[in-house]
DSSP file (Angstrom, degrees, kcal/mol; ACC not computed):
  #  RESIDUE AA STRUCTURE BP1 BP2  ACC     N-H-->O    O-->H-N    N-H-->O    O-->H-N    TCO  KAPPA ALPHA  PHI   PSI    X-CA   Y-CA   Z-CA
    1    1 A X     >        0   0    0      0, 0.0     4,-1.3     0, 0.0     5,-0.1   0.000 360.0 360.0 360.0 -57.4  -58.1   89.4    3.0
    2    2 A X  H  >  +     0   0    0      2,-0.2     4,-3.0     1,-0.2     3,-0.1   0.907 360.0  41.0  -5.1 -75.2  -56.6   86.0    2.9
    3    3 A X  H  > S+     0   0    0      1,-0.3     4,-3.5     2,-0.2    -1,-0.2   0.926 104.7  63.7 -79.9 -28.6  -58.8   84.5    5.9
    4    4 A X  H  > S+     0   0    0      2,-0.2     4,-2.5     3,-0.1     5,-0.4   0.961 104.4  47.0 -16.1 -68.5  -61.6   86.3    4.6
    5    5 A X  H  X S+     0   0    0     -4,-1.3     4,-3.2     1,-0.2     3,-0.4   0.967 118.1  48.7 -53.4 -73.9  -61.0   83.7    1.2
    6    6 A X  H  < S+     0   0    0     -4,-3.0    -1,-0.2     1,-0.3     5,-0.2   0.860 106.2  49.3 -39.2 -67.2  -60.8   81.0    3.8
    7    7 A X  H >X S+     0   0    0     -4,-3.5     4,-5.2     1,-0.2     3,-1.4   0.883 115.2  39.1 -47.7 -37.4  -63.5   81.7    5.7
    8    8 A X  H 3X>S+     0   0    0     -4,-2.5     4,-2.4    -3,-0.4     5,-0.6   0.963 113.2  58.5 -74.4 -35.9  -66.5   82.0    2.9
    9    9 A X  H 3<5S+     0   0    0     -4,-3.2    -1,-0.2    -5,-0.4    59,-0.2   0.668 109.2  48.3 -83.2  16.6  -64.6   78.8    0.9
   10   10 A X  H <>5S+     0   0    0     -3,-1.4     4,-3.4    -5,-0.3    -1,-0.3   0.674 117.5  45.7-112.1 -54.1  -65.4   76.8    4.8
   11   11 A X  H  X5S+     0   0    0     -4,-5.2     4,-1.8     1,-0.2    -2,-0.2   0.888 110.9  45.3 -71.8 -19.3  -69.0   78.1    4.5
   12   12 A X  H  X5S+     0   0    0     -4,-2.4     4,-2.3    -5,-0.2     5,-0.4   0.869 112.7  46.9 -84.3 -39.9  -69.7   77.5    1.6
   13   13 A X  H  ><S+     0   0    0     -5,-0.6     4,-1.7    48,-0.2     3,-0.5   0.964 115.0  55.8 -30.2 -40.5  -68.2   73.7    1.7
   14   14 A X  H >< S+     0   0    0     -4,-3.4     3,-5.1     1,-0.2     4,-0.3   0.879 115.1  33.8 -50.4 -92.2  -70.3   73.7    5.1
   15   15 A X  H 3< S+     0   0    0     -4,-1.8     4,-0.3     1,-0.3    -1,-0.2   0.588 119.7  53.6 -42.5  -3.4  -73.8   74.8    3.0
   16   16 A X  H 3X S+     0   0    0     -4,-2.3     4,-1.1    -3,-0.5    -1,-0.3   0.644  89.1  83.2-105.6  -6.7  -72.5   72.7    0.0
   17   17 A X  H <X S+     0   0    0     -3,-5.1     4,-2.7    -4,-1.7     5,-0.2   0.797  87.6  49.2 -69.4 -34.9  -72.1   69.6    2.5
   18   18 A X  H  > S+     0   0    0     -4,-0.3     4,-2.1     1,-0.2     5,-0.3   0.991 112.2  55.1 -63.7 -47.3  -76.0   68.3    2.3
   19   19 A X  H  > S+     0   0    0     -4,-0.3     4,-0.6     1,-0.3    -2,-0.2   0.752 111.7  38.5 -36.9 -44.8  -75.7   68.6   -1.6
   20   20 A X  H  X S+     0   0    0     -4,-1.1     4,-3.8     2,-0.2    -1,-0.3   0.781 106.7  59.9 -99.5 -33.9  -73.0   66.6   -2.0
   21   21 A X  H  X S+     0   0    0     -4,-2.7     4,-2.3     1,-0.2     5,-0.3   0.998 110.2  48.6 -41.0 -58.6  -73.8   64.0    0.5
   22   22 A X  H  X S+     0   0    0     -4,-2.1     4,-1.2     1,-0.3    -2,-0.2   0.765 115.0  43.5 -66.7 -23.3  -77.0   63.4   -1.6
   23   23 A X  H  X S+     0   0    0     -4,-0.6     4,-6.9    -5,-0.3    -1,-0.3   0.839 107.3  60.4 -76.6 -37.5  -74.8   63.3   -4.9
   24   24 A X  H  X S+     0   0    0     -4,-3.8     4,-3.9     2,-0.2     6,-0.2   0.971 110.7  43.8 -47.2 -52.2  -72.1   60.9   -2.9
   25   25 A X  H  < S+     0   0    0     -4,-2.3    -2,-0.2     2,-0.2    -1,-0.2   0.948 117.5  42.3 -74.4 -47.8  -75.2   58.4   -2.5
   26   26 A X  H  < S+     0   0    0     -4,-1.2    -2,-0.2    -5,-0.3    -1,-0.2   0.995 135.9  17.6 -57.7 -52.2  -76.5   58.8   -6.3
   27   27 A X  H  < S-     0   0    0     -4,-6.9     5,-0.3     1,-0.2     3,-0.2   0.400  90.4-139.2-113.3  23.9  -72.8   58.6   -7.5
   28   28 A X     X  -     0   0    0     -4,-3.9     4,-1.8    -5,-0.2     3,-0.4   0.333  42.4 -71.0  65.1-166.6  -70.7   57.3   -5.2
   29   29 A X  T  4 S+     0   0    0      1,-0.2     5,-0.4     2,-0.2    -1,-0.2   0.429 119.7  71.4-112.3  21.4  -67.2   58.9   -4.8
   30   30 A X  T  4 S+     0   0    0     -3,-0.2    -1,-0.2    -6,-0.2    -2,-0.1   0.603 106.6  37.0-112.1  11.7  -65.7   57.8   -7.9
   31   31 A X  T  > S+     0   0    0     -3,-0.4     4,-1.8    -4,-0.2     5,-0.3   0.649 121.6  45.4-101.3 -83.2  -67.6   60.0   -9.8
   32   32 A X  T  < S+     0   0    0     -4,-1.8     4,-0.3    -5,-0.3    42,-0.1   0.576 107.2  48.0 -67.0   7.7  -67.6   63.0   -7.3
   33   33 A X  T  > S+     0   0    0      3,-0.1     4,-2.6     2,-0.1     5,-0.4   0.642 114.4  51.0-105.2 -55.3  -63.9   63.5   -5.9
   34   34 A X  T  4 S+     0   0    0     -5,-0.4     4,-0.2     1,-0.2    -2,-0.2   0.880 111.2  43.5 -51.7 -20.6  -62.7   63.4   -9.5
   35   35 A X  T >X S+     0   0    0     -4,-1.8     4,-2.8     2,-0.2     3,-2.3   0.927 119.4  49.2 -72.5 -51.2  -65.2   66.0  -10.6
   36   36 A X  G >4 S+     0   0    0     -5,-0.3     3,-1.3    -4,-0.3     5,-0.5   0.996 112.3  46.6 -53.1 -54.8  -64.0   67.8   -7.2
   37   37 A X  G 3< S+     0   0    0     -4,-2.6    -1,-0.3     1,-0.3     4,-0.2   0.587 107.8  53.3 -86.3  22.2  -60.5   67.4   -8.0
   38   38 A X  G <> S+     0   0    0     -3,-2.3     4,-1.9    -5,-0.4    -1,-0.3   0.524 108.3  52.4-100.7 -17.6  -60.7   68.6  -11.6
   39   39 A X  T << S+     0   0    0     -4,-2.8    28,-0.2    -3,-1.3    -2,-0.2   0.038 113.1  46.3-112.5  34.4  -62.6   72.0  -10.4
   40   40 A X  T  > S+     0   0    0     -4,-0.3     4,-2.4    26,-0.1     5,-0.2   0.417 110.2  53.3-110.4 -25.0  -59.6   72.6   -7.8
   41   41 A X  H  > S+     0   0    0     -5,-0.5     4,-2.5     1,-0.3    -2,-0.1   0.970 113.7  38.4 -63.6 -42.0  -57.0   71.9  -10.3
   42   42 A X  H  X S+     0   0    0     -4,-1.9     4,-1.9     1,-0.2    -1,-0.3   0.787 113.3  58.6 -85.4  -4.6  -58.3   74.4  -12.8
   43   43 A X  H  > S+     0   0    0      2,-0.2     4,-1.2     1,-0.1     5,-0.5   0.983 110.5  44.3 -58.2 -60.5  -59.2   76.9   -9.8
   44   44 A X  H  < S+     0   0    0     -4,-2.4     3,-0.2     2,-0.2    -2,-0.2   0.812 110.4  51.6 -18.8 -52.8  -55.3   76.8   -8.9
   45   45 A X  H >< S+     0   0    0     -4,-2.5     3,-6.9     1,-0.3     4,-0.3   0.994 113.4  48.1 -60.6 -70.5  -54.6   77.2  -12.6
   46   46 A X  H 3< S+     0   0    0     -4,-1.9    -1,-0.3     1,-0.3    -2,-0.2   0.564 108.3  55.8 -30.0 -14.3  -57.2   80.4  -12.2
   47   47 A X  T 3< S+     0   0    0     -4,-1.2    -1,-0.3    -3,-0.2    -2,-0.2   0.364  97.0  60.4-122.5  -8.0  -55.3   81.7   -9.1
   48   48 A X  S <  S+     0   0    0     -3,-6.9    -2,-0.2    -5,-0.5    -1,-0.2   0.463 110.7  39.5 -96.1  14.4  -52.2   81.8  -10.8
   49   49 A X  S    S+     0   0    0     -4,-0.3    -2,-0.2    -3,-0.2     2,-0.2   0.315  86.9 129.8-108.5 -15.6  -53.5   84.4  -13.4
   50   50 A X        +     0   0    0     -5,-0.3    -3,-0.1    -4,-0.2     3,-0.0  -0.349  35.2 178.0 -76.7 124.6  -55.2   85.9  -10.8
   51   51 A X        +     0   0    0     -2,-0.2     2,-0.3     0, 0.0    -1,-0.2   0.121  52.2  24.6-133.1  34.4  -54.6   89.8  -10.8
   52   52 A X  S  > S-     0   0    0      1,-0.1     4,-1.5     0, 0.0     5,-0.1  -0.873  77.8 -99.8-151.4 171.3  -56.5   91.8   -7.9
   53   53 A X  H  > S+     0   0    0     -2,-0.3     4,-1.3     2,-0.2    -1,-0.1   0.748 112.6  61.5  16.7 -91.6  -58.1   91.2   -4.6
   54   54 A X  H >> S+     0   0    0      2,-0.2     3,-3.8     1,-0.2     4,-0.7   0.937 106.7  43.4 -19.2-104.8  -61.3   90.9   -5.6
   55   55 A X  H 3>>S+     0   0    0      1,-0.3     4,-4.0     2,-0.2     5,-0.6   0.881 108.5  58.1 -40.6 -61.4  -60.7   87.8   -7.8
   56   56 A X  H 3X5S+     0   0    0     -4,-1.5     4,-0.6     2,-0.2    -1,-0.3   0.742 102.8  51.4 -45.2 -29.1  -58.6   86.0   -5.5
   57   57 A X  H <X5S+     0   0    0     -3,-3.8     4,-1.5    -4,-1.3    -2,-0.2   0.872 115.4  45.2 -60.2 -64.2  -61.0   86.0   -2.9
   58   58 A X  H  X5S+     0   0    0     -4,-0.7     4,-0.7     2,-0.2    -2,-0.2   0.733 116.1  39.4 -68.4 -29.4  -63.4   84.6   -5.2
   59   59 A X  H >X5S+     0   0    0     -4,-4.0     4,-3.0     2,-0.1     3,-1.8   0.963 112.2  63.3 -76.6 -52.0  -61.3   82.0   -7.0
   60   60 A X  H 3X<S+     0   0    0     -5,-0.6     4,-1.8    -4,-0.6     5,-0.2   0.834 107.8  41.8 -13.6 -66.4  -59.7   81.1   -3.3
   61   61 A X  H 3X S+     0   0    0     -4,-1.5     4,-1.3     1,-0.3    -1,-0.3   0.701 111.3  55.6 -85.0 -18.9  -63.3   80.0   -1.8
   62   62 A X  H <X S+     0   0    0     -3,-1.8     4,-3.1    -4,-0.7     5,-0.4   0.972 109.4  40.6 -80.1 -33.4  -64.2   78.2   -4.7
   63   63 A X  H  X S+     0   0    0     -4,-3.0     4,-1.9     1,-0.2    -2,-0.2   0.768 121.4  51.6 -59.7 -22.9  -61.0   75.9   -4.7
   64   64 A X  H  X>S+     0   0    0     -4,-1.8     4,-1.9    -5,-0.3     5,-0.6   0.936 112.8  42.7 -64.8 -56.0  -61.6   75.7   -0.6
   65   65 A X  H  <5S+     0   0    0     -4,-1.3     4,-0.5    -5,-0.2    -2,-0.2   0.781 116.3  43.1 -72.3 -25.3  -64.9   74.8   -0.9
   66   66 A X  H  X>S+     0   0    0     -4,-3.1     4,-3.7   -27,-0.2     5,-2.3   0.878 115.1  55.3 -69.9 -58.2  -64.7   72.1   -3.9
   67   67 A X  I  X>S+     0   0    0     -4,-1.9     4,-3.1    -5,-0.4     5,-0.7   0.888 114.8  36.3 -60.6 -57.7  -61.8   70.8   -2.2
   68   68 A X  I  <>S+     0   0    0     -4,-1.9     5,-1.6     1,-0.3    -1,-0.2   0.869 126.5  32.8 -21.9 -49.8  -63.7   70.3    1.1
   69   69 A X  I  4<S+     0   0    0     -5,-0.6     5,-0.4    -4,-0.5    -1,-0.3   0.950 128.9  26.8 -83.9 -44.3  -66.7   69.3   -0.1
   70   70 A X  I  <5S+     0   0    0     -4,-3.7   -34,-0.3    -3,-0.4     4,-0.2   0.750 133.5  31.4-116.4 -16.4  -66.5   67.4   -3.2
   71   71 A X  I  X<S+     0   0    0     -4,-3.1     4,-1.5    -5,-2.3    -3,-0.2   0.967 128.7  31.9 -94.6 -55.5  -62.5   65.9   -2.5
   72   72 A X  I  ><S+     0   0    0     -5,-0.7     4,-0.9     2,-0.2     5,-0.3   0.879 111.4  56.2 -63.7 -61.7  -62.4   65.6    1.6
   73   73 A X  H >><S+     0   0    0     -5,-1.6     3,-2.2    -6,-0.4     4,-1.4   0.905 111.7  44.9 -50.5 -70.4  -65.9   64.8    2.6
   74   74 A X  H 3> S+     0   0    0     -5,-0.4     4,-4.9     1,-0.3     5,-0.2   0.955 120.9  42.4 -48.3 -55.5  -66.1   61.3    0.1
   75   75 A X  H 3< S+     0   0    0     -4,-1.5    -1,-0.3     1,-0.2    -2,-0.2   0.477 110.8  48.4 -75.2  12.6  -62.7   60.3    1.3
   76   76 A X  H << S+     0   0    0     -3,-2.2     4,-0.3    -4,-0.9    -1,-0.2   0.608 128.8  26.6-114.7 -41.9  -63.1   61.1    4.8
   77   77 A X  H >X S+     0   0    0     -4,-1.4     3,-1.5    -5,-0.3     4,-0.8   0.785  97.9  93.2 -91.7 -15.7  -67.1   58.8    4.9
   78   78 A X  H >X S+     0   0    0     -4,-4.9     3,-3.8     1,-0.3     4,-1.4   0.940  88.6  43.0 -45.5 -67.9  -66.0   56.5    1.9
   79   79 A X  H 3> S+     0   0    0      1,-0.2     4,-1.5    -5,-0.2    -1,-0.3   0.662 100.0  59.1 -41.4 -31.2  -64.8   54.1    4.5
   80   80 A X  H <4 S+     0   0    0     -3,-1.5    -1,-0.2    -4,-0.3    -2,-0.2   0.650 111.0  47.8 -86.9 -16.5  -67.2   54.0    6.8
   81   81 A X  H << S+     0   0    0     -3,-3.8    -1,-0.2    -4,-0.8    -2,-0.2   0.908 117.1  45.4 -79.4 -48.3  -69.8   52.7    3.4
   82   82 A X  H  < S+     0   0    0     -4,-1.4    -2,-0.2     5,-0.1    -3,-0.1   0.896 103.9  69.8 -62.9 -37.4  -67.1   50.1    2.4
   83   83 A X     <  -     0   0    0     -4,-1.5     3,-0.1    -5,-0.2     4,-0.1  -0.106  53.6-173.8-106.0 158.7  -66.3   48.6    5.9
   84   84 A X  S    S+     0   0    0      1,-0.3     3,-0.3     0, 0.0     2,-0.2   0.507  74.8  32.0-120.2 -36.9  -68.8   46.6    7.5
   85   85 A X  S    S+     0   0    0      1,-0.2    -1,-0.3     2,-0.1    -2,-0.0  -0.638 117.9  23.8-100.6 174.8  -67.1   46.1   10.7
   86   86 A X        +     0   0    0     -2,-0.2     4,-0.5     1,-0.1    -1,-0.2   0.914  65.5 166.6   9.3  69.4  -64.8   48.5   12.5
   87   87 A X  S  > S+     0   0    0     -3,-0.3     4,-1.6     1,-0.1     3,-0.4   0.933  71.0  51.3 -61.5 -38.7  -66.2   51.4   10.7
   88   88 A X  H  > S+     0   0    0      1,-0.2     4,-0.8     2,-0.2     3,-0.5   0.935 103.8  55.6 -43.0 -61.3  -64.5   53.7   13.1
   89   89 A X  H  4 S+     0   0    0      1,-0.3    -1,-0.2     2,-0.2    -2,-0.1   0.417 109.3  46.0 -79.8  11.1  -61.2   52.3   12.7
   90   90 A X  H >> S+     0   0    0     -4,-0.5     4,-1.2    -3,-0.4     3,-0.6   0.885 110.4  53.5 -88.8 -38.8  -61.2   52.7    9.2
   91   91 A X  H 3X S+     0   0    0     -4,-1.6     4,-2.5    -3,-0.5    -2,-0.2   0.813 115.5  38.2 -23.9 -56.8  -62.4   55.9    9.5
   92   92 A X  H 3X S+     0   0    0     -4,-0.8     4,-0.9     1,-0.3    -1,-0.2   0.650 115.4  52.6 -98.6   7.9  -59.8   56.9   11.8
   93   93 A X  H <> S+     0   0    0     -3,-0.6     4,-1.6    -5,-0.2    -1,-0.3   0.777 106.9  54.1-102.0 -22.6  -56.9   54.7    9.9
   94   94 A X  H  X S+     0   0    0     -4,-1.2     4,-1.7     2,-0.2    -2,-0.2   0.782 113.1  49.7 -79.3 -42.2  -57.8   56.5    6.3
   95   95 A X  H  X S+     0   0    0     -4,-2.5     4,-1.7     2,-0.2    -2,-0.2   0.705 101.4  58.3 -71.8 -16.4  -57.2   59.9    8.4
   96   96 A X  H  X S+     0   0    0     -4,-0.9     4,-2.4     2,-0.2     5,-0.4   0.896 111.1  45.7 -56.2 -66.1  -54.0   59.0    9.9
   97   97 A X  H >X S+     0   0    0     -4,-1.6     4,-2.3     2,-0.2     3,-0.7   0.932 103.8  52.5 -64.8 -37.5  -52.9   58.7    6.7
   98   98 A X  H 3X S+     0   0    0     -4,-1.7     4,-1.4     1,-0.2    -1,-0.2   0.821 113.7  50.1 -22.3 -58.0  -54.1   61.5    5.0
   99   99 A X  H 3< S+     0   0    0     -4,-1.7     4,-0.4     2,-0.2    -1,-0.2   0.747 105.9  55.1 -74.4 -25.4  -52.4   63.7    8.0
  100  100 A X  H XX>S+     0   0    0     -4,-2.4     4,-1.3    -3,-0.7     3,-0.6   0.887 107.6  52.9 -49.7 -56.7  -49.1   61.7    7.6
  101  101 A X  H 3X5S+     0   0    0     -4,-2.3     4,-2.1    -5,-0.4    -2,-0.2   0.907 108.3  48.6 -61.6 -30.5  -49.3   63.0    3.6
  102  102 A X  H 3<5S+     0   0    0     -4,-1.4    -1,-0.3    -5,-0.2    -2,-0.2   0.620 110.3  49.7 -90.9  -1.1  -49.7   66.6    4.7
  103  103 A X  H X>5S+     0   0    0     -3,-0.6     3,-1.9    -4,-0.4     4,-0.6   0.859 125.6  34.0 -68.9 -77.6  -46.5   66.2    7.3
  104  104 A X  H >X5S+     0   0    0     -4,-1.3     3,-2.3     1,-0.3     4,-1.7   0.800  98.2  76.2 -43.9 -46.1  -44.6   64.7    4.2
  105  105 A X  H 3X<S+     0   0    0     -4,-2.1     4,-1.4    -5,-0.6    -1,-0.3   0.640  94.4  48.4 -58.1  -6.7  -46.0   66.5    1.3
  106  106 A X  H <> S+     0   0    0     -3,-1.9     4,-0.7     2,-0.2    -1,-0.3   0.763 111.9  57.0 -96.9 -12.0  -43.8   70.2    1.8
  107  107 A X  H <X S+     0   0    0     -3,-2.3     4,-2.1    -4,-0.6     5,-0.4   0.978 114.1  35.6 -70.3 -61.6  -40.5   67.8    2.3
  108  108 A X  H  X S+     0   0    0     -4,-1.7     4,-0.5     2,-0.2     3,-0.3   0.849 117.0  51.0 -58.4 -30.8  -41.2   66.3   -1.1
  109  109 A X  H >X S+     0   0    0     -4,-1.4     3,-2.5    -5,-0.2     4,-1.1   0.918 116.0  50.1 -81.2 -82.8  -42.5   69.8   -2.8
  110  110 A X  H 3X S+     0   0    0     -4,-0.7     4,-1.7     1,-0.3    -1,-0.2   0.377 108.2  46.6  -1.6 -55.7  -39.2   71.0   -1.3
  111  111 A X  H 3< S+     0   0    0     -4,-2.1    -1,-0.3    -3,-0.3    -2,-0.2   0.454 111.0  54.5 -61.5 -22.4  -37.1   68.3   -2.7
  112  112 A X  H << S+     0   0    0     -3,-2.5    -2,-0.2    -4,-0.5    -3,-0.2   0.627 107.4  48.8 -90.5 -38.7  -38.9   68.9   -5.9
  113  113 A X  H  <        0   0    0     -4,-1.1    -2,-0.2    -5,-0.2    -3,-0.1   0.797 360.0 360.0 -89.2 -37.6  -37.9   72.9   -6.0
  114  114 A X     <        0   0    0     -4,-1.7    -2,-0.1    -5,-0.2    -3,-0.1   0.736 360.0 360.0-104.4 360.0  -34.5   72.5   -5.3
């Protein structure tokens, strides 16, 4: 049931990815990741009220698919619009951190819970 939620909230980020490119270039990504990361917050909120199956599934794929789409996709190409030179290695130095912040972040949630 679970990877069900997963999977549809990956397709749709996938099918929502031309959409949002074309919004990225009309508003740039200081407009669209906050908008993204205001419709995961209140999904979250929604998925802790959440009280069958059904609904959990649905709230699940949207908070995957906003986060994907409208928080991950800007911050993963934003560099490659600011940089003019070594686009890559901004590219691949903005994901380096990112993956450092998910190794850290359950030590700090941890630290935080106990």
């Amino acid at each position: 049931e679970i990877a069900s939620a997963t999977t549809i909230g990956g397709v749709g980020a996938a099918l929502a990815g031309p959409i949002v490119g074309h919004l990225l270039d009309k508003f740039g990504a200081r407009v669209i990741v906050p908008c993204g990361a205001s419709i995961v917050g209140l999904g979250c909120l929604a998925l802790g009220a959440s009280t069958s199956v059904a609904s959990f599934i649905i709230l699940y794929a949207i908070v995957r698919a906003a986060g994907q789409a409208l928080v991950m996709f800007p911050n993963s190409v934003s560099p490659a619009i600011w940089f003019e030179r070594r686009k890559g290695a901004a590219t691949a130095v903005t994901g380096g951190i990112g993956a450092i912040g998910l190794i850290r972040m359950p030590v700090v949630v941890q630290a935080v819970i106990a």
